[in-house]
GUNU-905195 format. One record per residue (C-alpha): residue number from 1; residue in three letters; y, z, x. Coordinates in steps of 0.25 Angstrom, whole numbers, always signed. Layout:
[NUM Ala [Y Z X]];
...
This chain:
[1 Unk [+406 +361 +433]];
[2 Unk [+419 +355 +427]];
[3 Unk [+426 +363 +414]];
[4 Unk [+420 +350 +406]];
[5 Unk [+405 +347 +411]];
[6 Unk [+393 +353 +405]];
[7 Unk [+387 +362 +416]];
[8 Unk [+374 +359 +420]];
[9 Unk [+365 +375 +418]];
[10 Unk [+353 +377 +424]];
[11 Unk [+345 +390 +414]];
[12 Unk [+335 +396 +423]];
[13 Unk [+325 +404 +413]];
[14 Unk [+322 +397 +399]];
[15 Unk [+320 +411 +392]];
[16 Unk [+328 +414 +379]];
[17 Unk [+339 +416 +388]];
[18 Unk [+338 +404 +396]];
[19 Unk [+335 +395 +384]];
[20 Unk [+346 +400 +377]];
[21 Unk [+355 +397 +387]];
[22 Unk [+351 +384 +388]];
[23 Unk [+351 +378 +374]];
[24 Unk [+367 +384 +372]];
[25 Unk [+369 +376 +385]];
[26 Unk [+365 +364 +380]];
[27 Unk [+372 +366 +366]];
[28 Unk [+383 +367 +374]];
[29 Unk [+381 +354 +381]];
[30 Unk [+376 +361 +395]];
[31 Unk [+365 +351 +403]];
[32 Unk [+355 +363 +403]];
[33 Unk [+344 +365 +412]];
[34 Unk [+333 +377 +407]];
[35 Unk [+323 +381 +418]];
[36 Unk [+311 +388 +415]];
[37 Unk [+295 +389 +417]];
[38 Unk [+290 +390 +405]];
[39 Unk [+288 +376 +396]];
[40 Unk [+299 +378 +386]];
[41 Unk [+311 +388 +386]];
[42 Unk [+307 +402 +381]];
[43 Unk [+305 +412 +394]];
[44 Unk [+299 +424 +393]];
[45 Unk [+303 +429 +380]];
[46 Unk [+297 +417 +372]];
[47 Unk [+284 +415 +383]];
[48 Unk [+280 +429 +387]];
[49 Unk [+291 +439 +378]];
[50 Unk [+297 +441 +368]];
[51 Unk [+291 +430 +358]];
[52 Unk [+276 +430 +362]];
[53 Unk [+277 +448 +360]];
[54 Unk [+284 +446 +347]];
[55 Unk [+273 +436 +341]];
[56 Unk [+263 +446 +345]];
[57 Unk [+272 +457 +342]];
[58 Unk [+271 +451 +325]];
[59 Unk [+257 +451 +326]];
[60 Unk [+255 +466 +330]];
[61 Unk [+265 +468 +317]];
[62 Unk [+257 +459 +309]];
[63 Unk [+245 +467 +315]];
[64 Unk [+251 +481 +313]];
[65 Unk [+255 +479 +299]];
[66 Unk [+241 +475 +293]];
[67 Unk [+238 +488 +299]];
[68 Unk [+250 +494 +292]];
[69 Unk [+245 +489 +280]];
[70 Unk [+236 +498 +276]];
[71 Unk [+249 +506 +272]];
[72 Unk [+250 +498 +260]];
[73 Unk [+237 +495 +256]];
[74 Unk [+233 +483 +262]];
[75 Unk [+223 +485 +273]];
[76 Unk [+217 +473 +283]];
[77 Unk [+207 +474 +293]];
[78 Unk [+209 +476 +309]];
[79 Unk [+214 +462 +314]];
[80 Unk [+206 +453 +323]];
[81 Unk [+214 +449 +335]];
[82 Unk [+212 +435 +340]];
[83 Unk [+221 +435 +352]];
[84 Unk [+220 +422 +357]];
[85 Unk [+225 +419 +343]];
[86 Unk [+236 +430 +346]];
[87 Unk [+240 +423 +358]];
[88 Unk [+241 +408 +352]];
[89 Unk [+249 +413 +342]];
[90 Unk [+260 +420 +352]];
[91 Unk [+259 +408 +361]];
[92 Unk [+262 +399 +349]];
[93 Unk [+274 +407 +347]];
[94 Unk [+280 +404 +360]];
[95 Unk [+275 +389 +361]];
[96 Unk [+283 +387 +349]];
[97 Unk [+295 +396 +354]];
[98 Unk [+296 +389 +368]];
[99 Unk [+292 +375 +364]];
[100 Unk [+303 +376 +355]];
[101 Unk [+313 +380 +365]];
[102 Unk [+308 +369 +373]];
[103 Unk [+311 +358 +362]];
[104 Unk [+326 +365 +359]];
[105 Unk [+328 +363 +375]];
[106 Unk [+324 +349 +374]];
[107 Unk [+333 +347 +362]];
[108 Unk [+345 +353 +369]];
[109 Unk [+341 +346 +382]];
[110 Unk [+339 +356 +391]];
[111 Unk [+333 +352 +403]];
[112 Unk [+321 +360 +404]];
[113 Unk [+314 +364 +416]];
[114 Unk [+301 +372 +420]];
[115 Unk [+301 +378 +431]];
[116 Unk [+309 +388 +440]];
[117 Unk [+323 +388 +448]];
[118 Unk [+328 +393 +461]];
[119 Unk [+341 +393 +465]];
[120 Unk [+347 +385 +477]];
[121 Unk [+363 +389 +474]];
[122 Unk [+372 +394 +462]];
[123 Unk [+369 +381 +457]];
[124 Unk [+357 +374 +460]];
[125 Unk [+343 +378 +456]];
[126 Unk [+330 +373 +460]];
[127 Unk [+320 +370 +449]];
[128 Unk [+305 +371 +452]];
[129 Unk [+298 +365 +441]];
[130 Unk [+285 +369 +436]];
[131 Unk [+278 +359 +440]];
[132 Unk [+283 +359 +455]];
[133 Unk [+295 +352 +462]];
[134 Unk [+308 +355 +460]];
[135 Unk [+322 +352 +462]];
[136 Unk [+336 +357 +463]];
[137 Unk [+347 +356 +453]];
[138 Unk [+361 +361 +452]];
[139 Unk [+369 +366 +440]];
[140 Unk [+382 +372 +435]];
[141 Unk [+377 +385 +430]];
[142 Unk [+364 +393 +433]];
[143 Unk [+358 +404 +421]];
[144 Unk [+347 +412 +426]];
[145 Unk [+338 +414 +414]];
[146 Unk [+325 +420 +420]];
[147 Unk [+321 +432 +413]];
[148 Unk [+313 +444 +416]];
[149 Unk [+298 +448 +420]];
[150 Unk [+290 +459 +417]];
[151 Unk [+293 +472 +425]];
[152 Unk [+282 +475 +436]];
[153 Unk [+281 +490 +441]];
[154 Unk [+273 +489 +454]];
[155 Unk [+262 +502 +450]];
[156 Unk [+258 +494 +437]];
[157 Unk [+256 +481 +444]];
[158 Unk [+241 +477 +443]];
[159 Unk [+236 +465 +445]];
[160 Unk [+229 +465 +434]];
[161 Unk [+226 +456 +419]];
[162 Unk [+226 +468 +413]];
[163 Unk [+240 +474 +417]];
[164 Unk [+249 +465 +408]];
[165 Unk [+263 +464 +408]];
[166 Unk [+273 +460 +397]];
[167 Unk [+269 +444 +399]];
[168 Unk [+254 +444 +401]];
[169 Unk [+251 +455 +387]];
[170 Unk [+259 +444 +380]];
[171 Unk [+248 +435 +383]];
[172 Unk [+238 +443 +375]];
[173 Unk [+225 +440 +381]];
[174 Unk [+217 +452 +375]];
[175 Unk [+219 +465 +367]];
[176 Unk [+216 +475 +377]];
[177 Unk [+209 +487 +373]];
[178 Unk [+221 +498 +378]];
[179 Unk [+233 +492 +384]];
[180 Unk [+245 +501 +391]];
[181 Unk [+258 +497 +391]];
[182 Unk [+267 +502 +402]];
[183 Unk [+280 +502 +398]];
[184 Unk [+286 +507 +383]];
[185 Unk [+297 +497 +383]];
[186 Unk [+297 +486 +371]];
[187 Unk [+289 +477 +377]];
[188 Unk [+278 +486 +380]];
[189 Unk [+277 +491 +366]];
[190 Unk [+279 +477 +358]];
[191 Unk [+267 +474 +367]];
[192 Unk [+260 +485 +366]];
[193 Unk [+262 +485 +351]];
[194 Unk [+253 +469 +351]];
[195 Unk [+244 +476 +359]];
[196 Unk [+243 +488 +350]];
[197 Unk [+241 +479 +336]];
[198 Unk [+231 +469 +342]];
[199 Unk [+221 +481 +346]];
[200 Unk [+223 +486 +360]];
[201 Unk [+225 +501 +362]];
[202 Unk [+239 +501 +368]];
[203 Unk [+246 +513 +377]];
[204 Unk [+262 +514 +381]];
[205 Unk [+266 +521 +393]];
[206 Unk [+280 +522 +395]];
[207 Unk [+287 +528 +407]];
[208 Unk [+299 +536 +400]];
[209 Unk [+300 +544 +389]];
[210 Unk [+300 +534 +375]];
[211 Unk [+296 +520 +371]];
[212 Unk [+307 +508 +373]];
[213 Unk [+317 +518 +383]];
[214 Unk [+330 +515 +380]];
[215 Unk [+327 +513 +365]];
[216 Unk [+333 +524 +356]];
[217 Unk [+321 +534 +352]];
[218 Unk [+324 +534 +337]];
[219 Unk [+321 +518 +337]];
[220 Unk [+310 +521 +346]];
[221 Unk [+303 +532 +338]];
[222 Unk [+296 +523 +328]];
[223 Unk [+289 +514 +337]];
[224 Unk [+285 +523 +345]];
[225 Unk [+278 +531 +334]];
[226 Unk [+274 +518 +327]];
[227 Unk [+267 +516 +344]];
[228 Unk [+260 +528 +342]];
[229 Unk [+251 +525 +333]];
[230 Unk [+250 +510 +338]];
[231 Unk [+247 +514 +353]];
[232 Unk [+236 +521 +360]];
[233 Unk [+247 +529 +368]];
[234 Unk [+260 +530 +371]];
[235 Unk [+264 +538 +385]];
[236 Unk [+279 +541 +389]];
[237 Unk [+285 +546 +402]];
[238 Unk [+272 +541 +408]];
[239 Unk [+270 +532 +421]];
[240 Unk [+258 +524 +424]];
[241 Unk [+249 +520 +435]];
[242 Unk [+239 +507 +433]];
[243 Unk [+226 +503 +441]];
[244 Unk [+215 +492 +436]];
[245 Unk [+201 +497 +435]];
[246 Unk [+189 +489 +430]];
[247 Unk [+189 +492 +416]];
[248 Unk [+206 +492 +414]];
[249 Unk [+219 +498 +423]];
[250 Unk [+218 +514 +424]];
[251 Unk [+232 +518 +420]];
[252 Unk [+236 +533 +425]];
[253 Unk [+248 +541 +417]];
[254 Unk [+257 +548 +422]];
[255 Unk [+266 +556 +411]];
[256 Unk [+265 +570 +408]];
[257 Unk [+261 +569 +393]];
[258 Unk [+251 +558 +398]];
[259 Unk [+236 +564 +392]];
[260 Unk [+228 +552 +400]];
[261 Unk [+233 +551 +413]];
[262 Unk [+224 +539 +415]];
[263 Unk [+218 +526 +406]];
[264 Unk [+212 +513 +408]];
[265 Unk [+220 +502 +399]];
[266 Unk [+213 +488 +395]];
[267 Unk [+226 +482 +399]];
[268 Unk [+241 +486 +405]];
[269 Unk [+252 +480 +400]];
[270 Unk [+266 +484 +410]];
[271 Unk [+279 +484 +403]];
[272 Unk [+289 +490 +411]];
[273 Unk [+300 +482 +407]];
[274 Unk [+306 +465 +413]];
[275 Unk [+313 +461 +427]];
[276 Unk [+324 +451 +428]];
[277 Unk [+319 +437 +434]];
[278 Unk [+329 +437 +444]];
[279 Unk [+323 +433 +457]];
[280 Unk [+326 +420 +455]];
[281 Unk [+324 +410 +467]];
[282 Unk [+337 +406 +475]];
[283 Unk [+347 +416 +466]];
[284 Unk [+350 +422 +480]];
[285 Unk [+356 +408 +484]];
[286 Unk [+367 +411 +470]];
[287 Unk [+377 +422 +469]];
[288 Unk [+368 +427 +457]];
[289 Unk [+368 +443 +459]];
[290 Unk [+354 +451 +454]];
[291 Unk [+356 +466 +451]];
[292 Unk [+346 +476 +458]];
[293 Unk [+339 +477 +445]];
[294 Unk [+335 +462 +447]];
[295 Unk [+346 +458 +434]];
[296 Unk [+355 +445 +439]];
[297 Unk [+368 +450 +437]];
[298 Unk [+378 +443 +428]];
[299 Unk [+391 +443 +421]];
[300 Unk [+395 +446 +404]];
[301 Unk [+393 +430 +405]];
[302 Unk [+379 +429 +411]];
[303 Unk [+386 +424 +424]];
[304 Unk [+379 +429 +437]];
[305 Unk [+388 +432 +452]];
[306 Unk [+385 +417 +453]];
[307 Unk [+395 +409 +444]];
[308 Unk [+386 +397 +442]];
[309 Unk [+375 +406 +437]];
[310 Unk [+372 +414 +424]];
[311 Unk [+360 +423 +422]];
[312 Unk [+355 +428 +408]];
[313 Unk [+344 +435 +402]];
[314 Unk [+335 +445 +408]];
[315 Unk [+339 +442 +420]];
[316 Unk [+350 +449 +421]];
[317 Unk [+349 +463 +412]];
[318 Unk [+344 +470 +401]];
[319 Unk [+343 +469 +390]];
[320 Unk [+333 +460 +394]];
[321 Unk [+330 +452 +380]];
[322 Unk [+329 +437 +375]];
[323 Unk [+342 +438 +365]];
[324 Unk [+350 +444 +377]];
[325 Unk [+347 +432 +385]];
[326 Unk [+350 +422 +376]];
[327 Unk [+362 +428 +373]];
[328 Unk [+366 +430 +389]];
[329 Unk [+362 +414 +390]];
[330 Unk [+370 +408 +379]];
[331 Unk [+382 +418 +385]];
[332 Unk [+379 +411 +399]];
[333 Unk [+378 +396 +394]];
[334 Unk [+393 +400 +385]];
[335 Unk [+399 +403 +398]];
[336 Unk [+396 +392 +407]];
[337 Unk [+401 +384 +396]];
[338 Unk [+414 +391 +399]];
[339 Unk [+414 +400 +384]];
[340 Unk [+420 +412 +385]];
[341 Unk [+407 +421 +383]];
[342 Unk [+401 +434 +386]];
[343 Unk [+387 +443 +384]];
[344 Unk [+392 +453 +380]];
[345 Unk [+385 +459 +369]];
[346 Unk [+387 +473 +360]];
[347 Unk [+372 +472 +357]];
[348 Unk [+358 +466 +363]];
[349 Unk [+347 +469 +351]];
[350 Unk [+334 +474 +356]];
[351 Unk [+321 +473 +349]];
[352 Unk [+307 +481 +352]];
[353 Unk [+296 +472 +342]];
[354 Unk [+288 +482 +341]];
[355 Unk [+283 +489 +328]];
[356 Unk [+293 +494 +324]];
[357 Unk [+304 +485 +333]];
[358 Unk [+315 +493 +339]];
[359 Unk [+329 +485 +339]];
[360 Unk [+342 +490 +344]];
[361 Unk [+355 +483 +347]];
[362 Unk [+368 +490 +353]];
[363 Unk [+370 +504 +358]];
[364 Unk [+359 +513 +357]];
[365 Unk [+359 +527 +354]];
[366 Unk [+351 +529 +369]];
[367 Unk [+364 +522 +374]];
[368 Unk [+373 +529 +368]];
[369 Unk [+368 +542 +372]];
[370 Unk [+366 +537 +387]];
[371 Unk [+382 +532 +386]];
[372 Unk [+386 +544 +378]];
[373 Unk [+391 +537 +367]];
[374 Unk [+395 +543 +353]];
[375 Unk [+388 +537 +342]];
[376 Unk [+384 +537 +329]];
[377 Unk [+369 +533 +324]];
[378 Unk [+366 +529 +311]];
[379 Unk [+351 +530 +306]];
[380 Unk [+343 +523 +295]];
[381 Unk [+329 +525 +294]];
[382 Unk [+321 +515 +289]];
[383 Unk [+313 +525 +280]];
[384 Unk [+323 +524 +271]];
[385 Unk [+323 +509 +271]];
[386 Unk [+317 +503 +258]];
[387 Unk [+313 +491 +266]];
[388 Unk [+305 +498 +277]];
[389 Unk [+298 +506 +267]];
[390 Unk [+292 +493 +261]];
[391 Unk [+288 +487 +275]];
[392 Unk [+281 +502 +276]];
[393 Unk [+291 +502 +289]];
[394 Unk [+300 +515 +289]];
[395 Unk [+299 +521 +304]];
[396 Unk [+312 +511 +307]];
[397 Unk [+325 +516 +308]];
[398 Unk [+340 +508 +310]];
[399 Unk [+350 +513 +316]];
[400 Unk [+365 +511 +320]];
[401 Unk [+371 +514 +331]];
[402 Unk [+388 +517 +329]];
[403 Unk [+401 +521 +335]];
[404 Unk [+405 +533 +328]];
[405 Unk [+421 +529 +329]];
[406 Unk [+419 +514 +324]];
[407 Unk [+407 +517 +317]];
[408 Unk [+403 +502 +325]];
[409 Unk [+389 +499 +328]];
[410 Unk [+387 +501 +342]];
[411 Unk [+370 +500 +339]];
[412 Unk [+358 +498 +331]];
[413 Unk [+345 +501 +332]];
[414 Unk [+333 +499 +323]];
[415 Unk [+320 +502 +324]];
[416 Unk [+308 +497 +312]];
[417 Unk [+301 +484 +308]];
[418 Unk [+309 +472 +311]];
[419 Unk [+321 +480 +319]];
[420 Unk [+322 +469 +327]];
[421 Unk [+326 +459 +315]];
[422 Unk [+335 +470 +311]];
[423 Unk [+344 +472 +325]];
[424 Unk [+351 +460 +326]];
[425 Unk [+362 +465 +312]];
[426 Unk [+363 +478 +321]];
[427 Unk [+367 +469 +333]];
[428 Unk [+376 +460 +326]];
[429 Unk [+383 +472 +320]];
[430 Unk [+385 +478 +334]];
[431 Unk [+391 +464 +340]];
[432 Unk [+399 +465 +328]];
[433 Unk [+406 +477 +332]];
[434 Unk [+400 +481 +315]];
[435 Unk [+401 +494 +311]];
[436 Unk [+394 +505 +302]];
[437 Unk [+401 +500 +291]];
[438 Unk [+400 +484 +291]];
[439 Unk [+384 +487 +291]];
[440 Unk [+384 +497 +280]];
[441 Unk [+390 +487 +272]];
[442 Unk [+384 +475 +274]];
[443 Unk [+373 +473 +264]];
[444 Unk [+360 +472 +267]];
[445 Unk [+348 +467 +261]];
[446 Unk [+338 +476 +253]];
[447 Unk [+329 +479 +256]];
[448 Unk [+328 +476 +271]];
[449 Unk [+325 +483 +284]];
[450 Unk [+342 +477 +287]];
[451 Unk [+347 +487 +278]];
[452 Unk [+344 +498 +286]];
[453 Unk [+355 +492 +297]];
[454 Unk [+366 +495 +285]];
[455 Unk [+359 +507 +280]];
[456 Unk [+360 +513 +296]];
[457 Unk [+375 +511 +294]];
[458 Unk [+375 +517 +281]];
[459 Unk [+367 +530 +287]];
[460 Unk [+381 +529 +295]];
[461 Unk [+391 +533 +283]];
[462 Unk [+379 +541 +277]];
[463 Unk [+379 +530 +266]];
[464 Unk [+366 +525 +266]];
[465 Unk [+361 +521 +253]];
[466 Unk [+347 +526 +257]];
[467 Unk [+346 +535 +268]];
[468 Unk [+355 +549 +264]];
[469 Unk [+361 +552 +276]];
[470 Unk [+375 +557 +275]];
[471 Unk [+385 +555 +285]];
[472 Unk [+386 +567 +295]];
């Protein structure tokens, strides 16, 4: 590839990370090749993730607040589920989604292909098309953009329709009487919250001690009482055991505040957390190098051991999240086009859409104390929001997360109805390098669940027009 020629790429995976490489490739006049198995771009997050569990995830909101209703004198009957209706209205979403994509990869001319890749070399891959037949094509630079799977423990594996995993309970084919959900992390509970508003009994076992490990437990706290009351049970520091009978799968309990050390569930949905999609055919004929942990190892520019090829997304560590993959691959695409680039961000926003949503972005408190890092951490309650009042939604709470020295934003952390539209201002401070100060004044609007982002920074000077906290 001479200094002057557009590189010819190949973009193995066509999820958010993959498709995202692919269209900055060709705005920069790149001949693009995207492979993929699926009809149009999307990958798991838009086929089988994070846009069909969101869509069901606004009609358990929808469902829960006609419940919640009846706090303001407004009461409606118990809805009626019609879930083949349920599921044409999800699977719309994600035929618009990903026939969208395909229309923008046409407009771009990004060569699309279904189907999979092996590699032969460094720089040749082989495509297998869906249809059958196949054929070999070589190409300056390789980005392996496969993904992740659902994680698999051997002593929950049944063979079984009614085990689910995080793919199959997306599919909604029935409302279960009881469910089970084996793992506390957010997938679990955004699932087991849909499960919860359309009518099934739900339980949540968790192995360790809390909800959403590695989540601060202040942020936690309110979801986990608002789970309460939505699930049947919730059993922590408990492991499990699974065998199918007639009428169900007998789960056995093993915890030692457990009450019923064994149940029969309608259903049993697994999820334990994702693994890398990194056994990809003919990778040992590269340089590429995969970590013990199954993650394809890769440089601050996405670049693997191998020169001509780049590796993004899930494929290669946590946090393993779509925004994090399209950011990897537009970092990757900048480099081969020889710009001087790096991904190396302050802050990664992650969001739990459960109800309430958990958001966070930068250095946790959990961190810090794990690092031994000296902070400061700045509270607002959202009982003491006029805008939360009126939504009937108080139990939220934003937080900052600061340098005591600089008095810089090192963190932010926000739990309550909507955090997730709330977390991106905290991020952007963070990569900013903002401090206490720069929040505090700039003006928010009122009245709005974003004031209480300045009003956190306010609690910091003991300031804040209304919360009295004075500064200690």
């Amino acid at each position: 590839m001479t200094e002057r020629s557009q590189p010819n790429i190949a973009i193995v995976g066509g999820g958010p990370g993959g498709y995202a490489a692919a269209f900055l490739a060709a705005d920069l006049g790149m001949n693009v090749t995207l492979i993929d198995r699926e009809q149009n771009p999307g990958g798991v997050c838009l086929y089988r993730g994070c846009i069909p569990s969101k869509a069901l995830l606004h009609v358990a909101k929808v469902i829960d607040e006609c419940r919640h209703a009846k706090n303001w004198g407004i009461e409606f009957g118990e809805p009626r589920i019609d879930v083949a209706r349920l599921r044409s209205f999800k699977e719309g979403v994600v035929n618009k989604l990903t026939s969208g994509l395909g229309q923008i990869a046409k407009a771009r001319k990004v060569q699309y292909i279904r189907g999979d890749a092996s590699f032969e070399n460094s720089n040749t891959i082989r495509i297998t098309k869906n249809g059958g037949g196949g054929e070999s094509t070589t190409f300056d630079r390789i980005i392996i953009a496969t993904g992740s799977r659902p994680a698999v423990i051997p002593t929950l594996k049944l063979d079984s329709p009614r085990m689910l995993d995080s793919t199959s309970a997306l599919d909604i084919n029935d409302v279960p009487g009881t469910l089970l959900v084996i793992g506390g992390g957010y997938i679990g509970l955004e699932l087991g919250t849909v499960y919860a508003a359309l009518g099934s009994k739900v339980s949540v076992v968790e192995m360790t001690g809390g909800l959403l490990p590695g989540a601060d437990r202040d942020l936690v706290l309110p979801l986990h009482k608002r789970l309460e009351k939505m699930f049947d049970a919730i059993l922590l520091n408990t492991v499990t055991a699974v065998k199918e009978e007639a009428n169900g799968i007998r789960v056995c309990f093993d915890g030692k505040d457990v009450k019923e050390r064994e149940k029969v569930f309608d259903k049993v949905l697994v999820s334990v957390g994702r693994k890398p999609n990194s056994q990809i055919a003919g990778l040992d004929r590269t340089q590429v190098r995969v970590g013990d942990r199954g993650f394809i190892q890769v440089n601050k520019h996405l670049q693997t051991d191998d020169p001509s090829i780049y590796a993004i997304g899930d494929v290669v560590g946590e946090p393993m999240l779509a925004h994090k993959a399209s950011h990897e691959g537009r970092t990757a695409v900048e480099h081969i086009a020889g710009h001087k680039v790096a991904f190396e961000p302050n802050a990664i926003p992650a969001v739990v859409f459960t109800d309430p949503e958990i958001a966070w972005s930068g250095l946790t408190e959990t961190q810090a104390e794990k690092e031994g890092r000296e902070i400061k951490v700045a509270k607002f309650p959202w009982a003491a929001s006029g805008r939360a009042v009126t939504l009937d939604r108080t139990e939220g709470l934003t937080k900052l997360i600061l340098d005591p020295a600089s008095e810089r934003i090192l963190g932010v952390g926000i739990v309550g109805s909507g955090a997730g539209e709330l977390i991106a201002e905290g991020t952007l401070a963070i990569e900013m390098a903002a401090l206490a100060k720069d929040v505090a004044l700039t003006i928010h609007p009122h009245p709005t669940l974003s004031e209480t982002v300045m009003q956190a920074a306010e609690v910091f000077f003991g300031t804040s027009t209304d919360l009295y906290r004075p500064r200690r």
